[in-house]
C-alpha positions as CSV (number, residue, x, y, z in Angstrom):
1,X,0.0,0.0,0.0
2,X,2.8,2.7,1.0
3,X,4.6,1.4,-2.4
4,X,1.6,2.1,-4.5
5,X,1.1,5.5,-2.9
6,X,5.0,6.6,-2.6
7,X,4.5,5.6,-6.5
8,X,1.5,7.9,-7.1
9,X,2.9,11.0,-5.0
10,X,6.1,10.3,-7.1
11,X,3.8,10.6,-10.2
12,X,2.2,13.4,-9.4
13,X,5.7,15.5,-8.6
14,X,6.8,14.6,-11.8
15,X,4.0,15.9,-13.7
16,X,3.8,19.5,-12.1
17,X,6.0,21.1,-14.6
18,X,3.1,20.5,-17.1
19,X,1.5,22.8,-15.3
20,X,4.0,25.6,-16.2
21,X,3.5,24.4,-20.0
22,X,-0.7,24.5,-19.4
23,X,-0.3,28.0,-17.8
24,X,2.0,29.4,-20.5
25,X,-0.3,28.0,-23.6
26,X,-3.5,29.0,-22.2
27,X,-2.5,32.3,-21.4
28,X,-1.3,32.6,-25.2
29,X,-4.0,31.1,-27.2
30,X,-6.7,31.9,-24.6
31,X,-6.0,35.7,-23.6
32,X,-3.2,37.2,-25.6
33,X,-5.3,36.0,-28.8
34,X,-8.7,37.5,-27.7
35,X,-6.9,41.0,-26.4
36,X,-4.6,40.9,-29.5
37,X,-7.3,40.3,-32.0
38,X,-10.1,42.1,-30.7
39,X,-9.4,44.3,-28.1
40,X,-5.7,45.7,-30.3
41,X,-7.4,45.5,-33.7
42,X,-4.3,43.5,-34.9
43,X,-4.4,41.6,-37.9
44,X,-5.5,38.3,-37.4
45,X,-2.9,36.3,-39.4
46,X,-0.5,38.0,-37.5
47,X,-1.3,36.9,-34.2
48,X,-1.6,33.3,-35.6
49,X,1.6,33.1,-37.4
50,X,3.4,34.2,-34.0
51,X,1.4,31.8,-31.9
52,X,2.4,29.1,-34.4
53,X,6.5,30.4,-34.5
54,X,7.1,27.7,-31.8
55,X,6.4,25.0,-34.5
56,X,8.7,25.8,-36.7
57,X,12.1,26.2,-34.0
58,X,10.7,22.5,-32.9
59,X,13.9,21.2,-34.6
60,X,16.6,22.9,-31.7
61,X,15.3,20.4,-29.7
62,X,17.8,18.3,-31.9
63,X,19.9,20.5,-30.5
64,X,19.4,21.2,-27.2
65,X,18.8,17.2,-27.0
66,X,22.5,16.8,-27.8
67,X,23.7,19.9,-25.7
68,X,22.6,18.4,-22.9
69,X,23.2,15.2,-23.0
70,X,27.0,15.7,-24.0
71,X,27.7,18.9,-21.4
72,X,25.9,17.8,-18.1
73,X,25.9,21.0,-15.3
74,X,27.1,20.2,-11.6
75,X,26.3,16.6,-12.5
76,X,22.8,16.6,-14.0
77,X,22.2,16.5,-17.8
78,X,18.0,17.3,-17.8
79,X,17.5,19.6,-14.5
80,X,19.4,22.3,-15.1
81,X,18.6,23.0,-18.7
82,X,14.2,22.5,-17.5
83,X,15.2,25.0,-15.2
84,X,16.7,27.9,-16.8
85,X,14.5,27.4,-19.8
86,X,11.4,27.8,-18.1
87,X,12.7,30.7,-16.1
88,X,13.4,32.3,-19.3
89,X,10.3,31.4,-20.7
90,X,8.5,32.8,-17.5
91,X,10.0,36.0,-17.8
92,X,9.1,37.0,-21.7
93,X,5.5,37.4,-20.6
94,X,6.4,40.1,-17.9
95,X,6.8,42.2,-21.7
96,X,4.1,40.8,-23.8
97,X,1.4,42.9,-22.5
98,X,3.1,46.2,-23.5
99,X,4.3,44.6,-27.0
100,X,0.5,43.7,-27.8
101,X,-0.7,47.5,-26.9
102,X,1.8,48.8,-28.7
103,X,1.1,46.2,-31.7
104,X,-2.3,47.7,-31.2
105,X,-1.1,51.5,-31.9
106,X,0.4,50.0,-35.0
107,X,4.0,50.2,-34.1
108,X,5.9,48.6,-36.5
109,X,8.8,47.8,-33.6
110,X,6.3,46.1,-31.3
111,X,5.9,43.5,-34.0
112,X,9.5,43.3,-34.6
113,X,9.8,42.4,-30.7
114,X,7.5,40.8,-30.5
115,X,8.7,38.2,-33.3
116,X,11.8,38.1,-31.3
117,X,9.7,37.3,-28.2
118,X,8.0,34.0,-29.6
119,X,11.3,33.0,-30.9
120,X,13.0,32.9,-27.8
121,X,10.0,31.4,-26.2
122,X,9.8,29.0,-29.1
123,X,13.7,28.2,-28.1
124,X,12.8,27.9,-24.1
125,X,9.9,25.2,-25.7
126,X,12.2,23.3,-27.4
127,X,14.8,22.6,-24.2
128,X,11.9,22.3,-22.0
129,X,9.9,19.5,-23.9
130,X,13.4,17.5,-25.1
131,X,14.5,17.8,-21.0
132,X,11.3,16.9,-19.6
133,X,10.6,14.1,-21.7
134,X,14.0,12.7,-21.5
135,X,13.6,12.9,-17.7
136,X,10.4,11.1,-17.8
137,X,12.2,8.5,-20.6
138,X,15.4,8.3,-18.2
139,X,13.2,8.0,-14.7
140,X,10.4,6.1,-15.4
141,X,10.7,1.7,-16.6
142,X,8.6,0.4,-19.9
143,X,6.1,-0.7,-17.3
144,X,5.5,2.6,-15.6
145,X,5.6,4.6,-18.7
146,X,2.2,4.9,-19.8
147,X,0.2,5.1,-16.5
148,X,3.1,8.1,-15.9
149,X,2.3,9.6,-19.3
150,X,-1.0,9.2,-18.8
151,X,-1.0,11.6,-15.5
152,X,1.3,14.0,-17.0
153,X,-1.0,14.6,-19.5
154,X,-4.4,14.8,-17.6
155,X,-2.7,17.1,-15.4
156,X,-1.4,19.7,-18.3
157,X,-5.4,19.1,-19.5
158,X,-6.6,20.2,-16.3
159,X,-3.6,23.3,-15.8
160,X,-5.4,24.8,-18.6
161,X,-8.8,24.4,-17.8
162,X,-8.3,26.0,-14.5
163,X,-5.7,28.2,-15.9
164,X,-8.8,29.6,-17.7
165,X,-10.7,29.9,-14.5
166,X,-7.8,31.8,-12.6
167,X,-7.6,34.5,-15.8
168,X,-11.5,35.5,-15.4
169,X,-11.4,35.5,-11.7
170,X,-8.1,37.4,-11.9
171,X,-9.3,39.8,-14.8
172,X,-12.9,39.8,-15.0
173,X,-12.7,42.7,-17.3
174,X,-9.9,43.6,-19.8
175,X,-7.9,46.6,-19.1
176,X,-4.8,47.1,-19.7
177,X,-3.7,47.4,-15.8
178,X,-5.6,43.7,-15.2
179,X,-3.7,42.3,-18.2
180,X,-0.2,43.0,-16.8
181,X,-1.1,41.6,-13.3
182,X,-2.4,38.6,-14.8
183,X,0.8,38.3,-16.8
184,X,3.0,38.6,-13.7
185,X,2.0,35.7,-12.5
186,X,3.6,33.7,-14.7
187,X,7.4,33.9,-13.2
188,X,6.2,32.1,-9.9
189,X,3.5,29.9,-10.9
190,X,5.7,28.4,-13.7
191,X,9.4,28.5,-11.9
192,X,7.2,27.3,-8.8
193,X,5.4,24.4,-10.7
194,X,8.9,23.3,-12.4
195,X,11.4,23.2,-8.9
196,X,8.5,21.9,-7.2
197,X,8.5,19.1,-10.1
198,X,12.4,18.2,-10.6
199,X,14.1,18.8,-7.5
200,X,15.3,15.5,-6.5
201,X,13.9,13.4,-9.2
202,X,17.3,12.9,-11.6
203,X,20.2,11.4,-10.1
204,X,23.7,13.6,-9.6
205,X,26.3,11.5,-11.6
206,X,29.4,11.2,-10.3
207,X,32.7,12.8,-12.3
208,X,33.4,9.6,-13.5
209,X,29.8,8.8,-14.0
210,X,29.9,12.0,-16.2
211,X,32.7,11.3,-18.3
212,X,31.3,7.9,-19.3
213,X,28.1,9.6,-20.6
214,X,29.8,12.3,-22.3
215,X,32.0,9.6,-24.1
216,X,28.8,7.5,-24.7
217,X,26.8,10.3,-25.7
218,X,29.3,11.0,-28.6
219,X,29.3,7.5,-29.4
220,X,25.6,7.3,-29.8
221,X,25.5,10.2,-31.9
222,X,27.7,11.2,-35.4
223,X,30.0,13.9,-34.7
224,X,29.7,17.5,-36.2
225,X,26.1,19.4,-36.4
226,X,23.5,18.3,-34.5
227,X,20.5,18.3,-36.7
228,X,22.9,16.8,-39.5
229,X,23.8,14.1,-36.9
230,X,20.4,13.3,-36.5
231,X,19.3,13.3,-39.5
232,X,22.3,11.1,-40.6
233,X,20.7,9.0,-37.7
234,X,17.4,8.6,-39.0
235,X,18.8,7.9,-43.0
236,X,20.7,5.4,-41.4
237,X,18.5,3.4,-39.2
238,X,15.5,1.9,-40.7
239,X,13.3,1.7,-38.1
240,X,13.9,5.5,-37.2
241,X,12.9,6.7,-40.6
242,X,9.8,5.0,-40.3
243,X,9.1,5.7,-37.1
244,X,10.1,9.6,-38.0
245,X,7.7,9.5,-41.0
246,X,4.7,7.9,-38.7
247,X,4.7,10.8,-36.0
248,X,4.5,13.8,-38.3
249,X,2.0,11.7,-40.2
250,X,-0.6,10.8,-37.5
251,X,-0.2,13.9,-36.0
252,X,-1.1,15.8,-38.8
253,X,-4.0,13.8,-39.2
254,X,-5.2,13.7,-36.2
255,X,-4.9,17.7,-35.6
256,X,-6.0,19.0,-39.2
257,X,-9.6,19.4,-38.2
258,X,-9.1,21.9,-35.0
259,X,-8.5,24.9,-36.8
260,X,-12.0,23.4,-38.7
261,X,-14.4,21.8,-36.5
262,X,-16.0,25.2,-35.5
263,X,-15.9,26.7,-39.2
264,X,-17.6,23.2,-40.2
265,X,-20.6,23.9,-37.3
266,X,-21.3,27.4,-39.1
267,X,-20.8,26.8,-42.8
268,X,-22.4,23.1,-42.9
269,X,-24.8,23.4,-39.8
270,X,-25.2,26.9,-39.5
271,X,-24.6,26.7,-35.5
272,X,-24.2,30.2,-33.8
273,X,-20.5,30.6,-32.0
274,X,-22.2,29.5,-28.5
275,X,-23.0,26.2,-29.6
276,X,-19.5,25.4,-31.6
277,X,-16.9,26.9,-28.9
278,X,-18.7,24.0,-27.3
279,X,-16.7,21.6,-30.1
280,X,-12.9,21.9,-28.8
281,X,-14.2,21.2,-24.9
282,X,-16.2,18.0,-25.9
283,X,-12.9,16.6,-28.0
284,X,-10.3,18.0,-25.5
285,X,-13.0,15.9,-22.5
286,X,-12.7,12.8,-24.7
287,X,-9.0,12.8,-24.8
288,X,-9.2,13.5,-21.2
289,X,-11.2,10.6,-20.4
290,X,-9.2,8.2,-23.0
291,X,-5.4,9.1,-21.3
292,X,-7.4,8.8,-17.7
293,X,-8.6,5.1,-18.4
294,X,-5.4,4.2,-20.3
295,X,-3.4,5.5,-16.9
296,X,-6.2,3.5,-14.6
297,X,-5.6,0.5,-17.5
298,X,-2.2,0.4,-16.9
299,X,-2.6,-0.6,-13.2
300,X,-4.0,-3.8,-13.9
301,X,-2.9,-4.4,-17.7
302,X,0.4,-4.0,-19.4
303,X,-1.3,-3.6,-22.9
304,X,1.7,-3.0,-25.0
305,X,2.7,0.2,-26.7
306,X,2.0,-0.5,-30.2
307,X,-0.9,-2.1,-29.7
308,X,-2.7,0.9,-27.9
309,X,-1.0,3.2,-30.9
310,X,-2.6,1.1,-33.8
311,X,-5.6,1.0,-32.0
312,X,-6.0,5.0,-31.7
313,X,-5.1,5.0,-35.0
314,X,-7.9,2.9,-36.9
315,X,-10.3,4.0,-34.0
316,X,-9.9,8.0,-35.2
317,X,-9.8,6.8,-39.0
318,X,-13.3,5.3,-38.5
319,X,-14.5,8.3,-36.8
320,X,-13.3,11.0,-39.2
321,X,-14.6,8.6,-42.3
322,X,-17.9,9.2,-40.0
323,X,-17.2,13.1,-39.9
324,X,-17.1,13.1,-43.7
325,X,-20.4,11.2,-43.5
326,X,-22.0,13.3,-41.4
327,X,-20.7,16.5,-43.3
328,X,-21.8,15.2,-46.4
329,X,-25.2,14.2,-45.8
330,X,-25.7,16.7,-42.7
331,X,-26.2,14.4,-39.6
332,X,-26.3,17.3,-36.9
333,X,-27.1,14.9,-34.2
334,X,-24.4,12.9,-35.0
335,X,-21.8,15.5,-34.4
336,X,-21.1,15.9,-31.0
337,X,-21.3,12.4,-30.2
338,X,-18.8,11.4,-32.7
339,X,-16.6,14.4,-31.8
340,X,-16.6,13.0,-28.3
341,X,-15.8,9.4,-29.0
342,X,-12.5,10.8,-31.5
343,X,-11.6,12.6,-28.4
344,X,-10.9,9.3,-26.4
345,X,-9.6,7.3,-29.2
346,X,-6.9,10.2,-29.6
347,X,-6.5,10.2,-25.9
348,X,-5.4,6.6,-26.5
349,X,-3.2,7.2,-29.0
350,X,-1.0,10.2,-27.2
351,X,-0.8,7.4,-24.4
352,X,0.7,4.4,-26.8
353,X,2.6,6.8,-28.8
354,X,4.1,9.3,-25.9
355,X,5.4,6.0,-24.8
356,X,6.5,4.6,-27.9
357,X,8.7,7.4,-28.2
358,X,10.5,7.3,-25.1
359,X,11.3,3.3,-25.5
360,X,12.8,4.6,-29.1
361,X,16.0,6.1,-27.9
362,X,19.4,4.7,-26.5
363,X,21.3,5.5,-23.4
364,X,23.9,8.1,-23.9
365,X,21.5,9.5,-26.8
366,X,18.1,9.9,-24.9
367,X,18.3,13.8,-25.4
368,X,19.2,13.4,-29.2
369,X,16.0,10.9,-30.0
370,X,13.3,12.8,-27.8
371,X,14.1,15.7,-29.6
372,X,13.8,14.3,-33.4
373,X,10.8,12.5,-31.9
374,X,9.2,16.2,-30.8
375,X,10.9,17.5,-34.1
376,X,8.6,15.2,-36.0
377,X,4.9,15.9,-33.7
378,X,5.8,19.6,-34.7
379,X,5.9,19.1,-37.9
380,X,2.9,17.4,-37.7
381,X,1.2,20.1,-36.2
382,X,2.7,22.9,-38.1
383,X,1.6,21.3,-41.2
384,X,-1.6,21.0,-40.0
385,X,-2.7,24.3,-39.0
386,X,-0.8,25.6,-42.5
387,X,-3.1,22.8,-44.4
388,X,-6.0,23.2,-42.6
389,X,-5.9,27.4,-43.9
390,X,-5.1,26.0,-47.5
391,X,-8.0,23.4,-47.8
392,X,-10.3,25.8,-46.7
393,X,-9.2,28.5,-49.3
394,X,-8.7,26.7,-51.9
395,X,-12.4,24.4,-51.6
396,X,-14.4,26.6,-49.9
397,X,-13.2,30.0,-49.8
398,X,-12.3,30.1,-53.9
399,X,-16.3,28.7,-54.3
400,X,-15.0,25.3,-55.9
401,X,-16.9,23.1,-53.4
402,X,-19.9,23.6,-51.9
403,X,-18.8,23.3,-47.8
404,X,-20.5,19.6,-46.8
405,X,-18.7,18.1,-50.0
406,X,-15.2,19.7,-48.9
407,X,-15.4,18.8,-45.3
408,X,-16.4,15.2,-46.4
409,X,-13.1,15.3,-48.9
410,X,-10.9,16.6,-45.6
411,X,-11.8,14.2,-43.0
412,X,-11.7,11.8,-45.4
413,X,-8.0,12.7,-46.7
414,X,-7.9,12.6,-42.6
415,X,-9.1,9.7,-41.8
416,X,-6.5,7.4,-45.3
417,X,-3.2,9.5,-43.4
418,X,-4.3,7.7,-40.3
419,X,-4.3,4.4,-41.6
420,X,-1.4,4.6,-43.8
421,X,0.7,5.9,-40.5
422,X,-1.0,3.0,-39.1
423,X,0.6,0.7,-42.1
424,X,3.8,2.5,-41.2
425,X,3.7,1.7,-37.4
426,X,3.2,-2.3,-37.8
427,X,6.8,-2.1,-39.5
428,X,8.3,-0.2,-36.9
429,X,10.7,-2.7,-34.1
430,X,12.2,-1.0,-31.0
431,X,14.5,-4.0,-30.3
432,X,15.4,-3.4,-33.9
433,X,15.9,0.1,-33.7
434,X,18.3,-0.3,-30.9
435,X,19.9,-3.2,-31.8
436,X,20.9,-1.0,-35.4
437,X,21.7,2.1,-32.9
438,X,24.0,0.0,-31.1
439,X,25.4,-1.1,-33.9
440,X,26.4,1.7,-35.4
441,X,28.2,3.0,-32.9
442,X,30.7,-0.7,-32.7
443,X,30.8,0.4,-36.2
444,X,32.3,3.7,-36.0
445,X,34.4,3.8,-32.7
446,X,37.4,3.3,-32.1
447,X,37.4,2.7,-28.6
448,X,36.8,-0.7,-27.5
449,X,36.3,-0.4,-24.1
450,X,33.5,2.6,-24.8
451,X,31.7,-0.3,-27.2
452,X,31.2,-3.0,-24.9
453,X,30.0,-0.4,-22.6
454,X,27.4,1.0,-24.7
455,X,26.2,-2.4,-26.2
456,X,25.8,-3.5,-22.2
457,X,24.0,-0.1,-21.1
458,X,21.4,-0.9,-24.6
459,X,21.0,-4.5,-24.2
C-alpha cells in the first residue's frame, strides 16, 4: 500500500512542470489572442503566425537534446537545462502585455519584438519538452511509462482548464492594468510548478559517472552538427525513418480538423458561436477521459505500446470517415457524439505513442532521440494548421466546393493519413531500432572499451 502510494505521489511530482506548459499555452492562445485580435485591432494572421512560430524552431530540440546530454551541469544532464529554460520562458511574458498594446497603436517595432519574443519562447519550448521528456524517458521503466504519461497529461489538461478559470477571476474585465497583473503571475506559478516538479527526481552523476556519458553520448551520436547528426541517424537506421515518418504523419492527421471543426458547425450546420466553442471542450473531454482510463488501464494491464498506438489509430480513422459522413449528408445529431468518442480514441493514441517514443532512444543518446521525436509531432502540427488554412481557401473559400462536400473530402484525406501511419507503425521494431543504434556505434568507434559499454547499457 505505501509502495503504491510513494508511487502515485512520485507521479504526481513529476508531472507539475506541465502545469507551467498549461499556464503558458493558455494564457497565449486563450487571452493574448482574444486581447490581440479584438481588443488591439491587430491583424489576425498576425497573431496566428506568432502563436504558431514555436512550431517551426521545434527542430533545436535536436539541439538542445545533444547539448545536454553531451555537457551535463554540476552533474545533472535534464534539470538544469528545464530549469533555466522555463525561467526564461516565464520571464518573456512580464513584456508581452506592453508589446500587444503597442502592436495595437500600430507600431511597427512592437511586432519586430514581438517576433523576437516568440522565438526565444519558441527556443525555451524546445529545451523544455526535449529535458522533460527525457527525464520522464530516463526516470520512469517500460512498465510505468504509460500510467506516468497518462497523469502527465491529464494534469497539463486540467492546468489549462483551471488556468482559464484563474484569468476570469483574476481579470474579469480587460484593461490594460488587469492584463499586466495577470501576466505577472507567470514567473512564480511556472518557476514554482517546475522546482516543485524536478528537484530531486534525476540522479547527480558522479565525475566519473559524467565522463562515461559524455564519451557514450558521442558515441551514440555522429560527430559534427546536431541536426545533420540526427538526421544522418534517421537515414541510417531503418526503423527510425519509419518511425520519423509515422509521428509527423498521424499527427497531422489527427490535428488537421481543429482549426476546422467550429468553421464546419457554421458553414455546414449553420450553429451560432455558442454552440461550436462548445466543439474543442467535448474533443479535449474525450482525450481527457481516453489518457485517464489508459493510466487506470495500466494498473492492472500492461497492454503494449504499439498495440494501444494502432488502436487509436484505426479508431480515429473510422470516426473521421464518420465526420465526412456526417458533413456530407448533414447528420447534426451525430456531431457531437462522434466528436466525443475521436476525443478518447486520440487520448489513447497520445498514451501508446508518448510512450512509444521514449522506448525509441538509446542510453547516452536519450536527449538526441526525444528531440527528433518532438521534431517530427511539430511538424505534424505545423503542417496541420498551415493545411488546414489551404484546404479551406482553396475548396471553400475560392467557391469550388460547396462546404459539406469539402469537409467530407478533408476528413476523409484525414481519416486514409491515419491508416497509412498506421501501415507505417506495424513495420516499426524497437529491439530493432536499438539493436541497429548500437550497432552503429561498434561500427564507427574506435574505442573498445566505450563499445562493450554501450552495447551493455542498450542490451
Amino acid at each position: 500500500m505505501w509502495r503504491a502510494l510513494k508511487s502515485f505521489l512520485w507521479t504526481l511530482k513529476i508531472a507539475l512542470p506541465k502545469v507551467a506548459v498549461g499556464w503558458m499555452f493558455a494564457l497565449l492562445t486563450i487571452d493574448f489572442n482574444r486581447v490581440a485580435i479584438v481588443e488591439m485591432g491587430v491583424a489576425a494572421v498576425v497573431v496566428t503566425t506568432l502563436l504558431s512560430i514555436h512550431y517551426f524552431i521545434a527542430p533545436f530540440q535536436v539541439i538542445a537534446g545533444r547539448i545536454a546530454d553531451t555537457r551535463p551541469i554540476l552533474g545533472y544532464r535534464r534539470t538544469p537545462y528545464l530549469i533555466g529554460a522555463s525561467a526564461v520562458a516565464s520571464l518573456l511574458f512580464l513584456a508581452l502585455p506592453s508589446v500587444t498594446f503597442a502592436m495595437g497603436e500600430g507600431s511597427s517595432l512592437a511586432t519586430a519584438v514581438a517576433v523576437v519574443l516568440f522565438v526565444l519562447f519558441g527556443l525555451c519550448m524546445a529545451v523544455m519538452a526535449d529535458s522533460y521528456h527525457s527525464l520522464i524517458a530516463e526516470t520512469t521503466t517500460k512498465d510505468t511509462r504509460a500510467g506516468v504519461i497518462s497523469v502527465v497529461w491529464i494534469v497539463m489538461i486540467l492546468s489549462t482548464i483551471l488556468a482559464a478559470v484563474v484569468m476570469n477571476a483574476v481579470r474579469p474585465e480587460f484593461s490594460p492594468e488587469a492584463m499586466q497583473n495577470l501576466y505577472n503571475m507567470t514567473p512564480p506559478i511556472v518557476l514554482g510548478a517546475v522546482l516543485l516538479g524536478v528537484i530531486g527526481v534525476e540522479r547527480r552523476l558522479s565525475p566519473s559517472e559524467l565522463t562515461q556519458a559524455a564519451t557514450r553520448a558521442r558515441a551514440m551520436a555522429p560527430p559534427g552538427n546536431p541536426l545533420a547528426s540526427a538526421a544522418r541517424l534517421v537515414a541510417g537506421n531503418r526503423q527510425a525513418r519509419y518511425f520519423f515518418i509515422f509521428v509527423a504523419c498521424a499527427i497531422f492527421a489527427l490535428f488537421l480538423q481543429e482549426s476546422l471543426i467550429e468553421v464546419l458547425g457554421a458553414e455546414v450546420f449553420g450553429a451560432g458561436i455558442r454552440e461550436t466553442t462548445r466543439f474543442q471542450p467535448i474533443w479535449g473531454g474525450g482525450i481527457l477521459l481516453g489518457m485517464l482510463g489508459m493510466g487506470l488501464l495500466s494498473a492492472f494491464y500492461r497492454a503494449p505500446k504499439k498495440t494501444l498506438t494502432l488502436v487509436g489509430c484505426a479508431a480515429a480513422s473510422a470516426g473521421f470517415f464518420l465526420l465526412g459522413i456526417i458533413a456530407l449528408l448533414r447528420l447534426e445529431f451525430l456531431l457531437v457524439p462522434t466528436l466525443f468518442v475521436m476525443g478518447i480514441c486520440a487520448g489513447v493514441f497520445n498514451v501508446g505513442a508518448l510512450a512509444m517514443m521514449m522506448d525509441m532512444t538509446v542510453e547516452g543518446a536519450t536527449g538526441l532521440y526525444m528531440g527528433l521525436w518532438g521534431t517530427a509531432q511539430a511538424m505534424g502540427m505545423g503542417g496541420s494548421s498551415v493545411a488546414a488554412g489551404a484546404l479551406h481557401t482553396s475548396l471553400i473559400g475560392s467557391g469550388l466546393l460547396e462546404p459539406q462536400h469539402a469537409y467530407w473530402m478533408i476528413f476523409s484525406l484525414e481519416a486514409s493519413v491515419l491508416l497509412g501511419a498506421a501501415a507505417i507503425l506495424t513495420r516499426v521494431d524497437v529491439a530493432a531500432f536499438q539493436r541497429t543504434a548500437v550497432r552503429s556505434v561498434e561500427e564507427t568507434s574506435t574505442d573498445s572499451a566505450v563499445i562493450l559499454d554501450v552495447a551493455t547499457a542498450s542490451a
